[in-house]
C-alpha positions as a Markdown table, in Angstrom:
| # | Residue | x | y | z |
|---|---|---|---|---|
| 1 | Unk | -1.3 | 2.2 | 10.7 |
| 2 | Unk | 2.2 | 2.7 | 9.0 |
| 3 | Unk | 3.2 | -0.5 | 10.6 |
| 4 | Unk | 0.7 | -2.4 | 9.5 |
| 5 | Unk | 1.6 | -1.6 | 5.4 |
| 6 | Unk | 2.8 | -5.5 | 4.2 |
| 7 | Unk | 3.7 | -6.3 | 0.5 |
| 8 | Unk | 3.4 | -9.6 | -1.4 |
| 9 | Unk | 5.5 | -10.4 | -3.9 |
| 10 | Unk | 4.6 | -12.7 | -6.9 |
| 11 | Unk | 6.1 | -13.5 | -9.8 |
| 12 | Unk | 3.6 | -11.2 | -11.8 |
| 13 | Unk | 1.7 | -9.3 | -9.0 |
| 14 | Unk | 2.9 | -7.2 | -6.4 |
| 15 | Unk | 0.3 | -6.8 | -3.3 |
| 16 | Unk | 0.3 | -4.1 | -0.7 |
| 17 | Unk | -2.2 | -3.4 | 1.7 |
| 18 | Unk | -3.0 | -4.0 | 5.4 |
| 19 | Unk | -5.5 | -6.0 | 7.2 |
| 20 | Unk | -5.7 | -3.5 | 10.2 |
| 21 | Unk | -9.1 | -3.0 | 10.5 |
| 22 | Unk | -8.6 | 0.9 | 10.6 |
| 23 | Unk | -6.1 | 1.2 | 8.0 |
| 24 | Unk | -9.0 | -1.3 | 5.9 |
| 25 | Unk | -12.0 | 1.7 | 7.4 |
| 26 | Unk | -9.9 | 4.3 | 6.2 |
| 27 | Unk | -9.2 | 3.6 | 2.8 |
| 28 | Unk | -12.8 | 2.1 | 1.7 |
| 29 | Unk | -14.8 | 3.6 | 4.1 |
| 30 | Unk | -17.6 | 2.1 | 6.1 |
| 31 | Unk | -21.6 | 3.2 | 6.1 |
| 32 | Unk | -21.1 | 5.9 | 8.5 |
| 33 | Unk | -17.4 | 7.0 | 7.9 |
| 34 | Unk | -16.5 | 8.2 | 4.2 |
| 35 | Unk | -13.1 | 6.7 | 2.6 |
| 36 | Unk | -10.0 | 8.6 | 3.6 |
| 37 | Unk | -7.8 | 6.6 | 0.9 |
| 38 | Unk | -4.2 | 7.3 | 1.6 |
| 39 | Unk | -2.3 | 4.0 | -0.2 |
| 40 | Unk | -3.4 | 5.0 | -2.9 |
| 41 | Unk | -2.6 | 8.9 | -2.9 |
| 42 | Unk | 1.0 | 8.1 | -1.7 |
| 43 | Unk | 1.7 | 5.7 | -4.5 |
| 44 | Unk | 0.5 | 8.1 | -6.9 |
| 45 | Unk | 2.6 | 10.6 | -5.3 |
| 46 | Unk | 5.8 | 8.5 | -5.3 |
| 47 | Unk | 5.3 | 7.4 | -8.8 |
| 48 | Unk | 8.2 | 8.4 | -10.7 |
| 49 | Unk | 10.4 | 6.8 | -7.7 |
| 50 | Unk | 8.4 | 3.4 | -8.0 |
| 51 | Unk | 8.9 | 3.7 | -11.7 |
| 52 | Unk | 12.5 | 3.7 | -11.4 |
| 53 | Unk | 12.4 | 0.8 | -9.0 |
| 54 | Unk | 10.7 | -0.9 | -11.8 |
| 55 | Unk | 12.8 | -0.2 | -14.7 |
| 56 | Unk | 15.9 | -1.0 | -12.8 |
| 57 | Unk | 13.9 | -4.5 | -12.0 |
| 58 | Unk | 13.4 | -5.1 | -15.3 |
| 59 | Unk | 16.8 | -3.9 | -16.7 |
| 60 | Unk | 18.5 | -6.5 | -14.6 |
| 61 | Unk | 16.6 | -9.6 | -15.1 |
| 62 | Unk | 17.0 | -8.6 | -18.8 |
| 63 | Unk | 21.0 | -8.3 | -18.7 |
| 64 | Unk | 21.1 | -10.5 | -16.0 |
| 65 | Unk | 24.0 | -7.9 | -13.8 |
């Protein structure tokens, strides 16, 4: 499933996901299988790192180095 992760970038939206069917079952869940979300959780867990990522971002299209 790792694999199948993709990301979109936009100018104002950043998508990630995966259209594996099981990666898709896992997260949401189906009518017999609960959700097992796990994007979700690890973005959450990696916050602070994707926060940084983010201010850096924005600090360079605002200096422009």
């Amino acid at each position: 499933m790792r694999e199948s992760i993709q990301h979109q970038l936009e100018p104002d939206t950043v998508t990630i996901g995966s259209e594996n069917d099981i990666a898709v079952y896992q997260e949401e869940g189906t009518e017999d299988i609960p959700a097992r979300p796990f994007l979700g959780p690890a973005m959450y867990e990696e916050r602070a790192e994707i926060k940084a990522a983010i201010d850096n971002l924005l600090l360079t299209w605002i200096t422009g180095k």
